[in-house]
C-alpha positions in Angstrom: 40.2 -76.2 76.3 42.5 -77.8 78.6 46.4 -79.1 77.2 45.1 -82.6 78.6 44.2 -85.1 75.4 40.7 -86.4 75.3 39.7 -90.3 75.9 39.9 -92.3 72.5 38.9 -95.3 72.3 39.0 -97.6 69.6 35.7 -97.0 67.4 36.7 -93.5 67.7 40.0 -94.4 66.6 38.6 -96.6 63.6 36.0 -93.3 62.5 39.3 -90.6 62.4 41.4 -93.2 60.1 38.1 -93.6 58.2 37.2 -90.0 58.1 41.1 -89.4 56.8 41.0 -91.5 54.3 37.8 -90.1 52.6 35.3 -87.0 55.0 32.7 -87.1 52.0 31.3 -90.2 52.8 27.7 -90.0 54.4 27.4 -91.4 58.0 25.5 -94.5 56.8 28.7 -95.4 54.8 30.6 -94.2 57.8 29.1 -96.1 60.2 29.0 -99.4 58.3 33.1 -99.2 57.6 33.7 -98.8 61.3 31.1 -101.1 62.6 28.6 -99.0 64.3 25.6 -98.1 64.4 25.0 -95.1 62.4 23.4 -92.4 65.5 26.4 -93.7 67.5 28.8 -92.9 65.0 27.4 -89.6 64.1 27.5 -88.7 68.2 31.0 -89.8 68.4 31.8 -87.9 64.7 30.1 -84.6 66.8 32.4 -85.1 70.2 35.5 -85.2 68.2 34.3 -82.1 66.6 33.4 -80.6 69.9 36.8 -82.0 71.7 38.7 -80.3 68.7 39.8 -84.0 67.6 38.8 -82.7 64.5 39.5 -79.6 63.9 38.0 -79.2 59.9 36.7 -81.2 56.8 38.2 -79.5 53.5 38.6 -81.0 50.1 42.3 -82.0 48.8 42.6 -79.5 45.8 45.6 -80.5 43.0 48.1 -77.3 42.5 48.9 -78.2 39.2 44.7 -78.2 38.2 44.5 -74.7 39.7 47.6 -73.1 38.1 49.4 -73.2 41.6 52.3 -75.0 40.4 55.2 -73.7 42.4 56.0 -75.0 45.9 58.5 -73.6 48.0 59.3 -74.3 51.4 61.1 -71.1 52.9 62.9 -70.3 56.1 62.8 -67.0 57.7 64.9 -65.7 60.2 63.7 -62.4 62.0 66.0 -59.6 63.1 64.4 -59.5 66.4 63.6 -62.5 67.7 60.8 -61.3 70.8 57.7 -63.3 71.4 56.0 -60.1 70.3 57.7 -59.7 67.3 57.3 -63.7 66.2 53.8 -63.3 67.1 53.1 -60.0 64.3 55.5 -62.3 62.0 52.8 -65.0 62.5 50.2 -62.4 61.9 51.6 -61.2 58.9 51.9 -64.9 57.3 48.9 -65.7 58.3 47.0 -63.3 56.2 48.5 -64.6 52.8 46.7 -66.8 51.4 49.6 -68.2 49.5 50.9 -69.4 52.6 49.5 -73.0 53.4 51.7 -73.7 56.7 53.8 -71.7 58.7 55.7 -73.4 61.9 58.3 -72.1 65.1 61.1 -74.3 64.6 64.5 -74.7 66.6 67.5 -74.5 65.6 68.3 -72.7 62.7 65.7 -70.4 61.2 62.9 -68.9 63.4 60.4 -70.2 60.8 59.8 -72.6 57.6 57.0 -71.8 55.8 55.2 -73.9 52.8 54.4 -71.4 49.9 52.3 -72.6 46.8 51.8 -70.0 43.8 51.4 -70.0 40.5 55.1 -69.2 39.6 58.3 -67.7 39.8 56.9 -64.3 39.6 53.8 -64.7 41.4 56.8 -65.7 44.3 59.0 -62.9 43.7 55.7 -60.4 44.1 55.0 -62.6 47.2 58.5 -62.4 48.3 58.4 -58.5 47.9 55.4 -57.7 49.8 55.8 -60.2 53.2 59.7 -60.2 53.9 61.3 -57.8 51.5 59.3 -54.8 53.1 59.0 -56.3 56.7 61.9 -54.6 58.5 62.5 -57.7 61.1 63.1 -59.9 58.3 66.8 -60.6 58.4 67.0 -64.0 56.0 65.2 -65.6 53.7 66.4 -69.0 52.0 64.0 -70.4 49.6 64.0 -74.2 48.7 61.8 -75.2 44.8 60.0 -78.5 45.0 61.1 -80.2 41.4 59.0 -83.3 42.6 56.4 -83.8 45.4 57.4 -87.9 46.1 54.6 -87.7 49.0 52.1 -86.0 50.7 49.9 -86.8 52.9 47.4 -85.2 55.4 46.6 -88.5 57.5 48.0 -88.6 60.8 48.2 -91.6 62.5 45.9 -92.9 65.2 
């Protein structure tokens, strides 16, 4: 897929902030909220699919109602700092589940990541097993959400 961003016009703007706001709603619903008809609005729901507009549908799960209480936002800095070796880091973070986000960033540490687990030792084990025993791992600096003030997945269009 090319780097160039696809043509959006303004129902298909009007169906993403829809679709943000609430993806469980049926097309017929959909279509009516966004003023269209409801097989144009499921062709233009299946181009932003296939133009990678939309990437996935999930459901919003609450932490705290699945005993993953503790959020910590961590940043990393490797040892060796080779596109190679970022790219097994990325590898590595990407296989644990406990991980929701992991991001490049510049300056400072090479990466943040957003942990949730269940608590302080369910982070310590976690802590052990991805940087502790990773050689290129040179830092780790650990920030502890007391309060979550916002979140949001919506992304303005």
């Amino acid at each position: 897929m090319s780097n160039q961003l696809p043509q959006l016009d303004d129902l298909d703007r009007r169906i993403l902030n829809e679709l943000q706001v609430n993806a469980s709603q049926t097309n017929n619903d959909l279509a009516a909220a966004v003023h269209a008809s409801p097989p144009t609005c499921l062709r233009r729901v299946r181009r932003l699919v296939e133009l990678g507009v939309i990437e996935k549908q999930v459901a919003v799960v609450s932490p705290a109602k699945v005993g993953a209480q503790l959020t910590a936002i961590v940043e990393i800095t490797l040892d060796n700092q080779a596109a190679e070796r970022q790219t097994e880091f990325e590898m590595l973070v990407a296989a644990e589940s406990a991980v929701l986000q992991c991001y490049r960033v510049s300056p400072g540490p090479d990466f943040v990541l957003i942990v949730q687990v269940a608590d302080m030792p369910a982070y310590n084990a976690l802590v052990h097993r991805l940087f502790a025993s990773h050689a290129n791992v040179r830092n780790v600096k650990s920030f502890f959400s007391i309060h979550r003030s916002k979140f949001e997945t919506r992304i303005a269009v």
